[in-house]
mmCIF file of the N, C-alpha and C atoms, coordinates in Angstrom:
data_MODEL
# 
_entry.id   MODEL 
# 
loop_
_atom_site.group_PDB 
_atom_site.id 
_atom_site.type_symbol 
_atom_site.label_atom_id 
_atom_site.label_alt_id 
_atom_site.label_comp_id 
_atom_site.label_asym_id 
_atom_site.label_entity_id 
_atom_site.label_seq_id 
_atom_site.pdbx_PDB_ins_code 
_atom_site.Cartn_x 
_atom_site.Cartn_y 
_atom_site.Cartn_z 
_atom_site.occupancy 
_atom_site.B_iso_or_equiv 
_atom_site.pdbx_formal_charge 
_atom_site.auth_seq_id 
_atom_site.auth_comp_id 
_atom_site.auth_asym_id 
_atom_site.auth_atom_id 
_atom_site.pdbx_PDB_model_num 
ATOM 1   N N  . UNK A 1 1  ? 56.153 63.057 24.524 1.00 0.00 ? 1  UNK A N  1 
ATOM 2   C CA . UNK A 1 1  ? 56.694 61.734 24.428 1.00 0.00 ? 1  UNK A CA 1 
ATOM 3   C C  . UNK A 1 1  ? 55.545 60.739 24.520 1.00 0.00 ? 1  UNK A C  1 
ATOM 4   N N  . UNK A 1 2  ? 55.251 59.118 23.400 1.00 0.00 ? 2  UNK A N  1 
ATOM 5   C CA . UNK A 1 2  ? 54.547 58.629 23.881 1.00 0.00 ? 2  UNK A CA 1 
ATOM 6   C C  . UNK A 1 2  ? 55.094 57.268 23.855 1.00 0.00 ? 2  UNK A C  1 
ATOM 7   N N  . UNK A 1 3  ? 54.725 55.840 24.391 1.00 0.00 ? 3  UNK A N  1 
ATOM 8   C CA . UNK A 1 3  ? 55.225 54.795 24.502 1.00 0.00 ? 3  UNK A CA 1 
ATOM 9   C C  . UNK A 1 3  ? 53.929 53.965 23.496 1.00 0.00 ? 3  UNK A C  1 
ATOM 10  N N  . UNK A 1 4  ? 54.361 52.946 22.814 1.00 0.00 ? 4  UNK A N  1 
ATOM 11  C CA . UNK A 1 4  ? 53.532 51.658 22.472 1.00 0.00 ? 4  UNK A CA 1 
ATOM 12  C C  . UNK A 1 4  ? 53.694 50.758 22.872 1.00 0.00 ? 4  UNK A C  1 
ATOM 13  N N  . UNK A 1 5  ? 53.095 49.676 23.491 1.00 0.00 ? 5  UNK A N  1 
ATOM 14  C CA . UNK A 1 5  ? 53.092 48.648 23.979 1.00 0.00 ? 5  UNK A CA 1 
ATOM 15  C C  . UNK A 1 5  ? 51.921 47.274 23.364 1.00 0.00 ? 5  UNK A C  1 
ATOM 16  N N  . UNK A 1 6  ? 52.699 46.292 22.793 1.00 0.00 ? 6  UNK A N  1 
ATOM 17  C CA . UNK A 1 6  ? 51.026 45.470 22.423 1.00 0.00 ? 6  UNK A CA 1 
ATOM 18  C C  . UNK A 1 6  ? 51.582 44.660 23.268 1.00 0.00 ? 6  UNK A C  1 
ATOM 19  N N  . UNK A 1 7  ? 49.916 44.574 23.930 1.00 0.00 ? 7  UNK A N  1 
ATOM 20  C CA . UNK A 1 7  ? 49.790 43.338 25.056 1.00 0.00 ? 7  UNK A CA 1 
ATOM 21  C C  . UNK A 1 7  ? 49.014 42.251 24.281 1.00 0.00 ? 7  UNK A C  1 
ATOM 22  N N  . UNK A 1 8  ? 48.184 41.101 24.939 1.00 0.00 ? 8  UNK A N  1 
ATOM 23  C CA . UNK A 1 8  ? 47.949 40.126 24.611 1.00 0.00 ? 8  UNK A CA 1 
ATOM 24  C C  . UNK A 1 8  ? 46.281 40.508 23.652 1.00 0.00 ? 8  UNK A C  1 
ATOM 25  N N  . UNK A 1 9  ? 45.365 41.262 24.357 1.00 0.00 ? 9  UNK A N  1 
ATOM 26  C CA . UNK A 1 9  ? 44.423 41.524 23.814 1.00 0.00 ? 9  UNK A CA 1 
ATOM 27  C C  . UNK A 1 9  ? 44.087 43.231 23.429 1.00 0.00 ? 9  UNK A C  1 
ATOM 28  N N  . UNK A 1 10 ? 45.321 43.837 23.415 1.00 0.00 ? 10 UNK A N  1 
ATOM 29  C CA . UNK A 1 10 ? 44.757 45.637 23.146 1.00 0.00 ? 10 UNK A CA 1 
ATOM 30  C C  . UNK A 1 10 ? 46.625 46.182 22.715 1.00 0.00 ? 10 UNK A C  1 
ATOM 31  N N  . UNK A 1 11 ? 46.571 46.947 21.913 1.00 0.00 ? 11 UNK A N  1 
ATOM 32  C CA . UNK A 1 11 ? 47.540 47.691 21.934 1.00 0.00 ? 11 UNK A CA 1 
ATOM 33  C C  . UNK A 1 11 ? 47.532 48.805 22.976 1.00 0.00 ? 11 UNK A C  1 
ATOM 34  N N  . UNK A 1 12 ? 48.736 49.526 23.611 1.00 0.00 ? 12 UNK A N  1 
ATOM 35  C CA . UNK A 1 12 ? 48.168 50.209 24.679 1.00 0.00 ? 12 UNK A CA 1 
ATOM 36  C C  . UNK A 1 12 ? 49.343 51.766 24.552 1.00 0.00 ? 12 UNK A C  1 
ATOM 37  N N  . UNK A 1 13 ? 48.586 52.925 24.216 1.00 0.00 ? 13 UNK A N  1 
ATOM 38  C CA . UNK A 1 13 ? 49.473 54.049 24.094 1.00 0.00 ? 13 UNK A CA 1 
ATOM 39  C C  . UNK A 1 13 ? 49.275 54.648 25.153 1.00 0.00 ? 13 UNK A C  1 
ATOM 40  N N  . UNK A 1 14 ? 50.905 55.446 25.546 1.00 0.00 ? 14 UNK A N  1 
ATOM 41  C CA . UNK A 1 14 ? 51.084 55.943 26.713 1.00 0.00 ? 14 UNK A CA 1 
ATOM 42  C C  . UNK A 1 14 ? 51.183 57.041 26.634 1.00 0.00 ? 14 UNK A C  1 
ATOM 43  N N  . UNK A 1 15 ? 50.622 58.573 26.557 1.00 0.00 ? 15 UNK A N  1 
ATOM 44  C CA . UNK A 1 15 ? 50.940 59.814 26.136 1.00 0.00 ? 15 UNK A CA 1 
ATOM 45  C C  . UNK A 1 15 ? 51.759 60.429 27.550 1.00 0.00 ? 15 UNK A C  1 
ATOM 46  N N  . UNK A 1 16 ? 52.738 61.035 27.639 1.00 0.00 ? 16 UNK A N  1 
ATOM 47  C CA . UNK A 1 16 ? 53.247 62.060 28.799 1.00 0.00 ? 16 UNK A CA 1 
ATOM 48  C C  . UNK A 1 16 ? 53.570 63.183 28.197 1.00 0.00 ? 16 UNK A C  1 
ATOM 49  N N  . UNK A 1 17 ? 52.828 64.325 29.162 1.00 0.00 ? 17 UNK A N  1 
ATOM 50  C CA . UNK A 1 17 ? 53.220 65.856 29.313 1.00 0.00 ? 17 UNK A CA 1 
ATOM 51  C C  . UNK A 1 17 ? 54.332 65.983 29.276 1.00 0.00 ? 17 UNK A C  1 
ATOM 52  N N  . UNK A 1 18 ? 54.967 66.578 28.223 1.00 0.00 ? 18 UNK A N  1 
ATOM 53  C CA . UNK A 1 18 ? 56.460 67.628 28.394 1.00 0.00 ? 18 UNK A CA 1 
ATOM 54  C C  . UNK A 1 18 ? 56.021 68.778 28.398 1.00 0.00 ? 18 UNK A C  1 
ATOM 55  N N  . UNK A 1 19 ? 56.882 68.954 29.000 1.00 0.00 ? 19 UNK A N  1 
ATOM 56  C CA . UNK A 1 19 ? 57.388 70.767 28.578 1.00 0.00 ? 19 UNK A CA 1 
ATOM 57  C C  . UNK A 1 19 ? 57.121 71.648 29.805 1.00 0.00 ? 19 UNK A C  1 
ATOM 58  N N  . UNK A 1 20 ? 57.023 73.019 29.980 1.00 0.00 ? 20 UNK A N  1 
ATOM 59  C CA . UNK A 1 20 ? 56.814 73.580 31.060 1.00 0.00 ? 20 UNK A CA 1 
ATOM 60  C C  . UNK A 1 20 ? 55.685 73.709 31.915 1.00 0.00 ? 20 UNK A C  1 
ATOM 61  N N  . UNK A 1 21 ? 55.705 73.725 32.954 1.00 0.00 ? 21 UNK A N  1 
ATOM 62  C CA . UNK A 1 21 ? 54.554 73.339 33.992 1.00 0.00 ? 21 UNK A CA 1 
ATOM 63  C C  . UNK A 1 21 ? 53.864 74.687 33.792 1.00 0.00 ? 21 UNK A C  1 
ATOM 64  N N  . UNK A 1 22 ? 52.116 74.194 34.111 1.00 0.00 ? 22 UNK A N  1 
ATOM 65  C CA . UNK A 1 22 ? 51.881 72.963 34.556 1.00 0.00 ? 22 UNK A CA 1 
ATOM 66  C C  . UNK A 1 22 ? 51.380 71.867 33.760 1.00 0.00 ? 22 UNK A C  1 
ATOM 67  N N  . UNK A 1 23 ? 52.197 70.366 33.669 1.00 0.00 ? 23 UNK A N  1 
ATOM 68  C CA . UNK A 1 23 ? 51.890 69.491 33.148 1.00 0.00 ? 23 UNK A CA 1 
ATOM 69  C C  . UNK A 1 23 ? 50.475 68.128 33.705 1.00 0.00 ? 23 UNK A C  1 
ATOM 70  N N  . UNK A 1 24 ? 50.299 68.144 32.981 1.00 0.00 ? 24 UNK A N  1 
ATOM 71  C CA . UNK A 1 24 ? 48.908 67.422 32.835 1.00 0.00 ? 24 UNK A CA 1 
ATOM 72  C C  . UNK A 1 24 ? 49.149 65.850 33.162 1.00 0.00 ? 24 UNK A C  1 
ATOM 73  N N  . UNK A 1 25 ? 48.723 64.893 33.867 1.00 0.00 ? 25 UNK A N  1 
ATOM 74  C CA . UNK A 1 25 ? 49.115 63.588 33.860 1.00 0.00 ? 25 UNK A CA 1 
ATOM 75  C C  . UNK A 1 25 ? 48.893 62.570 32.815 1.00 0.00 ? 25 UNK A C  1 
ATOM 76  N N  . UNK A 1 26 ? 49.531 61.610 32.706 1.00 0.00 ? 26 UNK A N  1 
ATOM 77  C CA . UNK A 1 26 ? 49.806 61.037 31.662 1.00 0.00 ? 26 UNK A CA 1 
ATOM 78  C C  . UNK A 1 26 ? 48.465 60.376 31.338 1.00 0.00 ? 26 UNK A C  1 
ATOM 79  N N  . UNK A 1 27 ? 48.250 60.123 29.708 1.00 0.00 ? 27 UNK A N  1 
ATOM 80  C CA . UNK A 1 27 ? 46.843 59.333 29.497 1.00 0.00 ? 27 UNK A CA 1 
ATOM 81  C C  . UNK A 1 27 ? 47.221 58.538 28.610 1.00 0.00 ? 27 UNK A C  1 
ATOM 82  N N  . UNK A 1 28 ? 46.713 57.445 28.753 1.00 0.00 ? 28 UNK A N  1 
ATOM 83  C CA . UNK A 1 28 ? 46.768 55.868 28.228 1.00 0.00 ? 28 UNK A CA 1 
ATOM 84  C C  . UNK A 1 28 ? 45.474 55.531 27.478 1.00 0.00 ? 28 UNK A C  1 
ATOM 85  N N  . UNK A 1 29 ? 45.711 54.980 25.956 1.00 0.00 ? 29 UNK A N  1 
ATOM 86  C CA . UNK A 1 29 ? 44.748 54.620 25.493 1.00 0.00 ? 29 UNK A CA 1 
ATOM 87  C C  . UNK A 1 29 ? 45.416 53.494 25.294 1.00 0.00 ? 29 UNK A C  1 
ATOM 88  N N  . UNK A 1 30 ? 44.045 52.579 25.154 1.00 0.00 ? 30 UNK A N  1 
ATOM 89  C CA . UNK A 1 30 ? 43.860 51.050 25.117 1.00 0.00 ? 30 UNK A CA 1 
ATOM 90  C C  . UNK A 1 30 ? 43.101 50.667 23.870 1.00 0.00 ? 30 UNK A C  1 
ATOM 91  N N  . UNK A 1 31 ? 43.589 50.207 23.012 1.00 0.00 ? 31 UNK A N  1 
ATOM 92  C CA . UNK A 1 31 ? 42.598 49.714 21.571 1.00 0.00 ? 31 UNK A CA 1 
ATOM 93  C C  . UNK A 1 31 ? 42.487 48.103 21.481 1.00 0.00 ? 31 UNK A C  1 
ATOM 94  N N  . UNK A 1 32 ? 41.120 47.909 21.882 1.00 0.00 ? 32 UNK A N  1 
ATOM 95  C CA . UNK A 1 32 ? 40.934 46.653 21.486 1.00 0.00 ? 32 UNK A CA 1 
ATOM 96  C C  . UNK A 1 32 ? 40.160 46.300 20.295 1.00 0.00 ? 32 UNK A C  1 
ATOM 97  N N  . UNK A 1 33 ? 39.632 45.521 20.079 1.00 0.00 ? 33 UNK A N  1 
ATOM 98  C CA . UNK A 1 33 ? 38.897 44.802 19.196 1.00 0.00 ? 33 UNK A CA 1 
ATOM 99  C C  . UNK A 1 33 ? 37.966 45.640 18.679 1.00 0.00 ? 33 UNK A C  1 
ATOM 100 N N  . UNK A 1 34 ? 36.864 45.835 19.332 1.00 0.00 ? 34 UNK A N  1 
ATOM 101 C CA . UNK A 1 34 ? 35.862 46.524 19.439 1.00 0.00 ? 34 UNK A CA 1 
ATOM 102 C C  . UNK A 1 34 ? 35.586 47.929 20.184 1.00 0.00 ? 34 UNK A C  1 
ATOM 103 N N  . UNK A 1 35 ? 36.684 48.350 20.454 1.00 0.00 ? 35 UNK A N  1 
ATOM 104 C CA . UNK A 1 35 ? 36.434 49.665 21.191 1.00 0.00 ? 35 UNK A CA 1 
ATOM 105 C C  . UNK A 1 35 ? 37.633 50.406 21.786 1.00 0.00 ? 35 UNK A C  1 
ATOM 106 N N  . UNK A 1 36 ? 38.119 51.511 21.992 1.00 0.00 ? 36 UNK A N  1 
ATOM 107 C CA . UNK A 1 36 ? 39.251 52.356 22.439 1.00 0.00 ? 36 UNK A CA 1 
ATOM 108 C C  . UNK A 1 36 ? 38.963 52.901 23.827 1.00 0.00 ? 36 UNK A C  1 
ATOM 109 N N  . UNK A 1 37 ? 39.698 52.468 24.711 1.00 0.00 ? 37 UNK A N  1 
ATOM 110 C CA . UNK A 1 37 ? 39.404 53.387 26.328 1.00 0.00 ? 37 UNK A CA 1 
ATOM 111 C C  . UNK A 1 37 ? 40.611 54.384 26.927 1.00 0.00 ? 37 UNK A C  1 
ATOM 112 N N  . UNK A 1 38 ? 40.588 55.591 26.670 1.00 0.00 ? 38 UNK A N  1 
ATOM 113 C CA . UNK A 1 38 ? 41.314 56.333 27.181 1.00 0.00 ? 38 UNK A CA 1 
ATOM 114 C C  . UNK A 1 38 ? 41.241 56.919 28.706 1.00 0.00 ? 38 UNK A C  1 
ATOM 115 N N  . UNK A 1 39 ? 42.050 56.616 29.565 1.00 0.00 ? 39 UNK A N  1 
ATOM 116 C CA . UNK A 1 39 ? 41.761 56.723 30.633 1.00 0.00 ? 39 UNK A CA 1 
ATOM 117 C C  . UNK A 1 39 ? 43.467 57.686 31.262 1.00 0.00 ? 39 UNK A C  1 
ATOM 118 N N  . UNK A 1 40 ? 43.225 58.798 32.197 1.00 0.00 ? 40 UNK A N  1 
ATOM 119 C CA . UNK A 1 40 ? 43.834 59.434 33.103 1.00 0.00 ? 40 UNK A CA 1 
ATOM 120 C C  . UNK A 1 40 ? 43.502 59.348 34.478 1.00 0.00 ? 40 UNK A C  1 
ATOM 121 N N  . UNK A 1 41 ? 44.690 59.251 35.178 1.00 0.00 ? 41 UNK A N  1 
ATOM 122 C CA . UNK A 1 41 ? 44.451 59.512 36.915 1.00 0.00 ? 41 UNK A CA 1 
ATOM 123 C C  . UNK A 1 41 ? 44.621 60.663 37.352 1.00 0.00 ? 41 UNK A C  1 
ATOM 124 N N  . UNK A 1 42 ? 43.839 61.216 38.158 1.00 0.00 ? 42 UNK A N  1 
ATOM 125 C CA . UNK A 1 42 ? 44.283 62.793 38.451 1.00 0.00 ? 42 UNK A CA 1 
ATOM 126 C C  . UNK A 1 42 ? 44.461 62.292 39.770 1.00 0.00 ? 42 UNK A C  1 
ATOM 127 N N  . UNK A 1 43 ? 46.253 63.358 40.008 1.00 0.00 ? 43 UNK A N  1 
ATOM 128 C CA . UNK A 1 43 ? 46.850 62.740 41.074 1.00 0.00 ? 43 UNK A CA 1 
ATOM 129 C C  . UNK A 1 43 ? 46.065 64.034 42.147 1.00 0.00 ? 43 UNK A C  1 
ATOM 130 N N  . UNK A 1 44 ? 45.524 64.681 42.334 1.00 0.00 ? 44 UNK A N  1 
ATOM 131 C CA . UNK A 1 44 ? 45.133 65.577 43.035 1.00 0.00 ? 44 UNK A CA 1 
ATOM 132 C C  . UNK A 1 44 ? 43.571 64.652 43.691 1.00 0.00 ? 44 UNK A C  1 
ATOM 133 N N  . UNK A 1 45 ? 42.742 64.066 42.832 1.00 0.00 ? 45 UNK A N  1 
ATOM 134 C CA . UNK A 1 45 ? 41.796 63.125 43.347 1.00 0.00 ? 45 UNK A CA 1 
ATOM 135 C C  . UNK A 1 45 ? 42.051 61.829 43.515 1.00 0.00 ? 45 UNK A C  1 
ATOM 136 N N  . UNK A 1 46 ? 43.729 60.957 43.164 1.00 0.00 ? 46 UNK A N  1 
ATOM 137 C CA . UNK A 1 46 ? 43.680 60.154 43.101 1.00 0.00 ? 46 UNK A CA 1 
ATOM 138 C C  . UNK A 1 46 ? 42.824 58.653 42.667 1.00 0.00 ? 46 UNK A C  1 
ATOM 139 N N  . UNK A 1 47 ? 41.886 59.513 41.729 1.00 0.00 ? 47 UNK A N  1 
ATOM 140 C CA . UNK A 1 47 ? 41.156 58.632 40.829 1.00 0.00 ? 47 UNK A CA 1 
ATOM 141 C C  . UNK A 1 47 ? 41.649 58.403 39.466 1.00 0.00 ? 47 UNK A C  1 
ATOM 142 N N  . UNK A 1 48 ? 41.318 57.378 38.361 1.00 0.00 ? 48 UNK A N  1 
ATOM 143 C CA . UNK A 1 48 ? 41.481 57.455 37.142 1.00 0.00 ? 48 UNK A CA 1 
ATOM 144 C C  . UNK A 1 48 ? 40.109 57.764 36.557 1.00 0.00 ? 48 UNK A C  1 
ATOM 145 N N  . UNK A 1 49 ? 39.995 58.336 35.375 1.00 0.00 ? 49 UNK A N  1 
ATOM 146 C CA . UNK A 1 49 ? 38.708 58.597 34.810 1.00 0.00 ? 49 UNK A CA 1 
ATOM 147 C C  . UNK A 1 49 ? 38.824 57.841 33.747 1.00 0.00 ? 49 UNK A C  1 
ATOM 148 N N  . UNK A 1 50 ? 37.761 57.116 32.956 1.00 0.00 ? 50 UNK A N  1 
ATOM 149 C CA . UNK A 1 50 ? 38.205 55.949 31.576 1.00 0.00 ? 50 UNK A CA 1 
ATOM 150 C C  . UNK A 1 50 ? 36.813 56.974 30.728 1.00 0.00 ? 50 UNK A C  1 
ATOM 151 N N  . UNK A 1 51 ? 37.214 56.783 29.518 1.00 0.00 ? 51 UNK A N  1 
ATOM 152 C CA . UNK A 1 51 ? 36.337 57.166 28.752 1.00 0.00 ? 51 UNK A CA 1 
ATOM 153 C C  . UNK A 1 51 ? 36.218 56.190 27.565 1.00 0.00 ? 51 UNK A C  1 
ATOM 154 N N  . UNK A 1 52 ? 34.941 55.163 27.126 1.00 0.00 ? 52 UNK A N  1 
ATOM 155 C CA . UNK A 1 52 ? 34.928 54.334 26.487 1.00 0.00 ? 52 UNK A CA 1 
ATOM 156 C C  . UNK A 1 52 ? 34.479 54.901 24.981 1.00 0.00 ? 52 UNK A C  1 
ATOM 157 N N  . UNK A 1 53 ? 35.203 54.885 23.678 1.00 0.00 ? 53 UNK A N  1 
ATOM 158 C CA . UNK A 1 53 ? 34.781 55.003 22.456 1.00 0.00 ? 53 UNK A CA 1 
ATOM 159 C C  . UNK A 1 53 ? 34.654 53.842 21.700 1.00 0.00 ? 53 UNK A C  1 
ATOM 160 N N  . UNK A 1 54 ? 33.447 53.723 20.357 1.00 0.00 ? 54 UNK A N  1 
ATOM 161 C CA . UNK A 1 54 ? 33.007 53.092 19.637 1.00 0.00 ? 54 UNK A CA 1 
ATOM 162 C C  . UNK A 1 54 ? 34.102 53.083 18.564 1.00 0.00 ? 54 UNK A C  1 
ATOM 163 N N  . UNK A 1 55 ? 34.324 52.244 17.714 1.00 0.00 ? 55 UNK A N  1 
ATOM 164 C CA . UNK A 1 55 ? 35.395 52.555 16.347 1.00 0.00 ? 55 UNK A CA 1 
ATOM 165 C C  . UNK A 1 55 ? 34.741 53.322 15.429 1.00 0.00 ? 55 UNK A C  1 
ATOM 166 N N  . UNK A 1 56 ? 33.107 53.431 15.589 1.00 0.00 ? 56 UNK A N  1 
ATOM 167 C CA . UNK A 1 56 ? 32.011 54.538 14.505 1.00 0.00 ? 56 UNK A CA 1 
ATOM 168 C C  . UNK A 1 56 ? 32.703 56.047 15.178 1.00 0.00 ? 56 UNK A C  1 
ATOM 169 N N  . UNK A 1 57 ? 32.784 56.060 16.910 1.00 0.00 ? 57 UNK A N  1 
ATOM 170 C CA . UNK A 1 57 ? 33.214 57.152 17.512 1.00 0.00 ? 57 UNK A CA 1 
ATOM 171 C C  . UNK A 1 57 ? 34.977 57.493 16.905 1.00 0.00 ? 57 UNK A C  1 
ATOM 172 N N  . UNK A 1 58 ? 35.811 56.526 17.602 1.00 0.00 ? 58 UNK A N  1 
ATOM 173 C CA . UNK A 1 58 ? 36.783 56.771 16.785 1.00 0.00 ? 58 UNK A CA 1 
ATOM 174 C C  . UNK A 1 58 ? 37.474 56.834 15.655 1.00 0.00 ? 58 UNK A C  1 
ATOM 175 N N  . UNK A 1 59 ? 36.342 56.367 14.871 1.00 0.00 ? 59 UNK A N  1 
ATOM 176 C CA . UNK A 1 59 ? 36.497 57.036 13.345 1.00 0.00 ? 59 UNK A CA 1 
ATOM 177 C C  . UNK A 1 59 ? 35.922 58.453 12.780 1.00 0.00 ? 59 UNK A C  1 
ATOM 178 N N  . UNK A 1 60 ? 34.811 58.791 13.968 1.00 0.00 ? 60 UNK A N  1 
ATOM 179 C CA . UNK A 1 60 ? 34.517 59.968 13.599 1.00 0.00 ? 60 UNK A CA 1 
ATOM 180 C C  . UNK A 1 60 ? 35.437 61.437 14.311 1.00 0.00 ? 60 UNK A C  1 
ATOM 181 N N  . UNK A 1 61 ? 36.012 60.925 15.540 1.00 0.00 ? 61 UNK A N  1 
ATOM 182 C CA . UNK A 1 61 ? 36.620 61.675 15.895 1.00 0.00 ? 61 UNK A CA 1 
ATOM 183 C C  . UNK A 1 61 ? 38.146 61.747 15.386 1.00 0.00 ? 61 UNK A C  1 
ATOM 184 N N  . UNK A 1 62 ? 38.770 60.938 14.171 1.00 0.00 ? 62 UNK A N  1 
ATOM 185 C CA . UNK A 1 62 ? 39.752 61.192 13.408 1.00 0.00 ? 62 UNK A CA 1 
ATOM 186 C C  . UNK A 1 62 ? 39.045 61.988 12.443 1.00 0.00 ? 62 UNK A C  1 
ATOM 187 N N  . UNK A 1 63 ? 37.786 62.098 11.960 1.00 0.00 ? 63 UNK A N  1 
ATOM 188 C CA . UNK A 1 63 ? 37.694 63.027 10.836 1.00 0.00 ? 63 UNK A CA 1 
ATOM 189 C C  . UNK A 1 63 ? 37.448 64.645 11.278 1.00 0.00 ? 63 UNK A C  1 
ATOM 190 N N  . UNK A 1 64 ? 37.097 64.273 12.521 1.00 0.00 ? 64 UNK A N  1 
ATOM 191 C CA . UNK A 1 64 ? 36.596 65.544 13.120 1.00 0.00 ? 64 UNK A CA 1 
ATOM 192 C C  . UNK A 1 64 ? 38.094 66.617 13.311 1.00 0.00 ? 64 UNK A C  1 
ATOM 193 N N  . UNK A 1 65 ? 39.372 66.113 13.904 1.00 0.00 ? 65 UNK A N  1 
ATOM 194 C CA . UNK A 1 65 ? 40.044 66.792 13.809 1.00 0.00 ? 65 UNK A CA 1 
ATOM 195 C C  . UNK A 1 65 ? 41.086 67.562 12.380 1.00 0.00 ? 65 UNK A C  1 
ATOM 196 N N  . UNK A 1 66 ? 40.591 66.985 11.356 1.00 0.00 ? 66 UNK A N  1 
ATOM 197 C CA . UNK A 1 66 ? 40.775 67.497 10.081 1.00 0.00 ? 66 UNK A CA 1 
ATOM 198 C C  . UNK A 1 66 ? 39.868 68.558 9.473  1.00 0.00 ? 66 UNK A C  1 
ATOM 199 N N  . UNK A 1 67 ? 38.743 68.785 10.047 1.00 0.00 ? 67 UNK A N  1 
ATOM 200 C CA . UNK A 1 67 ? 37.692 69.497 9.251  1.00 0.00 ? 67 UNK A CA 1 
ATOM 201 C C  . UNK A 1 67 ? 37.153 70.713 10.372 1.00 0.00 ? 67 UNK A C  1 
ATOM 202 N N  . UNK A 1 68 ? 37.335 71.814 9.661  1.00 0.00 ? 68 UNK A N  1 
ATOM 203 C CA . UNK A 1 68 ? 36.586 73.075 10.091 1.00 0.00 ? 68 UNK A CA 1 
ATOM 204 C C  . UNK A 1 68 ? 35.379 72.630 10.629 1.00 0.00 ? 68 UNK A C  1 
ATOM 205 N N  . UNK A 1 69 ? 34.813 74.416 11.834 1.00 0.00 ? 69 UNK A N  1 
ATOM 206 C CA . UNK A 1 69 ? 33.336 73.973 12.537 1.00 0.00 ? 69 UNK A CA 1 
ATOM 207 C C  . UNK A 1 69 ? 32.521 73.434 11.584 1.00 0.00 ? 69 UNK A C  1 
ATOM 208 N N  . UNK A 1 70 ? 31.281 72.611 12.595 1.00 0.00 ? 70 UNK A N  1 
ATOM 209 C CA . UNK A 1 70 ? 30.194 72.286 11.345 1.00 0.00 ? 70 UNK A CA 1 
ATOM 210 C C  . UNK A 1 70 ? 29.622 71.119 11.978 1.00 0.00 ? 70 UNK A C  1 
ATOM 211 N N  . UNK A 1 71 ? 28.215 70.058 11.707 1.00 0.00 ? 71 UNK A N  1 
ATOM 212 C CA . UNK A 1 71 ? 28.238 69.436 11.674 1.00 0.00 ? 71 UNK A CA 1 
ATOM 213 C C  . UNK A 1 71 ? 28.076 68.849 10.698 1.00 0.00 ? 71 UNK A C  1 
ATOM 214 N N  . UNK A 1 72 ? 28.349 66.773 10.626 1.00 0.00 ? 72 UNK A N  1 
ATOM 215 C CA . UNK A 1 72 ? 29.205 65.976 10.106 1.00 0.00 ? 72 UNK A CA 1 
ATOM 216 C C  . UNK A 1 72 ? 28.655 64.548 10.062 1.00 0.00 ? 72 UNK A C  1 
ATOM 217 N N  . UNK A 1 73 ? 28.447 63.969 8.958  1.00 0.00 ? 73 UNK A N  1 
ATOM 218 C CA . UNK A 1 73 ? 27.991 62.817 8.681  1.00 0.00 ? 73 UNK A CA 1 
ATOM 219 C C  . UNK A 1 73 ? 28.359 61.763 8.317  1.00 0.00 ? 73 UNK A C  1 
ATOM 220 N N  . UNK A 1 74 ? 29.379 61.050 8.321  1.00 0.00 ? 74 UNK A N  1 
ATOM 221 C CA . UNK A 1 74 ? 30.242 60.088 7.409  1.00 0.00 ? 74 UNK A CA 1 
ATOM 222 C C  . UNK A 1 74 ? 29.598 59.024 6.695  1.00 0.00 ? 74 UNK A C  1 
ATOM 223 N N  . UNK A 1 75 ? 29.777 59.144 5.866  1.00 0.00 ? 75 UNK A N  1 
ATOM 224 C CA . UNK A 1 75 ? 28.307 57.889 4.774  1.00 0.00 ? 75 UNK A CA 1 
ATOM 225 C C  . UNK A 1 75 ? 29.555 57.194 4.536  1.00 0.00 ? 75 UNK A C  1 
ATOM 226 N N  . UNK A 1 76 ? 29.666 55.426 4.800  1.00 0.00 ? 76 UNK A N  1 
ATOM 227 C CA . UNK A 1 76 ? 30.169 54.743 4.095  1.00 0.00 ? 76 UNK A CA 1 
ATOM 228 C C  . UNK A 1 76 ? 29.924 54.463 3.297  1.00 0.00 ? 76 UNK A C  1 
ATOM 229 N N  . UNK A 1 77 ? 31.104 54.124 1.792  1.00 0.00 ? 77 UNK A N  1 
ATOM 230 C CA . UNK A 1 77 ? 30.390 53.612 0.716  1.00 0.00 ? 77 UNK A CA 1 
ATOM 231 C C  . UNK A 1 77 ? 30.570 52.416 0.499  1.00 0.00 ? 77 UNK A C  1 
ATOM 232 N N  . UNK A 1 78 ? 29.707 51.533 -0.318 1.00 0.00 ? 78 UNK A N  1 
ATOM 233 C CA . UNK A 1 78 ? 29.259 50.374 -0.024 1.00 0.00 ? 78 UNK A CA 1 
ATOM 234 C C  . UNK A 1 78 ? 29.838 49.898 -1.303 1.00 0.00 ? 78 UNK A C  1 
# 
């Protein structure tokens, strides 16, 4: 299951674990302007962890999950 939400400056997706345990806690990505932050709390450390991507990053990591091992270069064309 996931939720969308647009706030004032980021759209904000909510991913939650279904299905049979053990489930994983929920992770939230945040897309702003210039950059995507996906962040989880692990309720066992009671921390959140954020992980900040580039749109060069999150454009490469949409191509990455389409394409067999390898490495990968994306040339824009001009």
């Amino acid at each position: 299951m996931f939720t969308i939400e647009h706030e004032f400056d980021a759209t904000v997706i909510t991913l939650v674990d279904e299905g049979p345990a053990p489930l994983e806690d929920d992770v939230t990505i945040n897309s702003f302007d210039n950059c995507v932050t996906i962040n989880q709390h692990n309720s066992q450390t009671d921390r959140t962890h954020t992980v900040t991507l580039s749109l060069a990053q999150l454009r490469d990591l949409r191509a990455a999950l389409e394409l067999p091992e390898g490495t990968y270069r994306i040339r824009r064309e001009k």
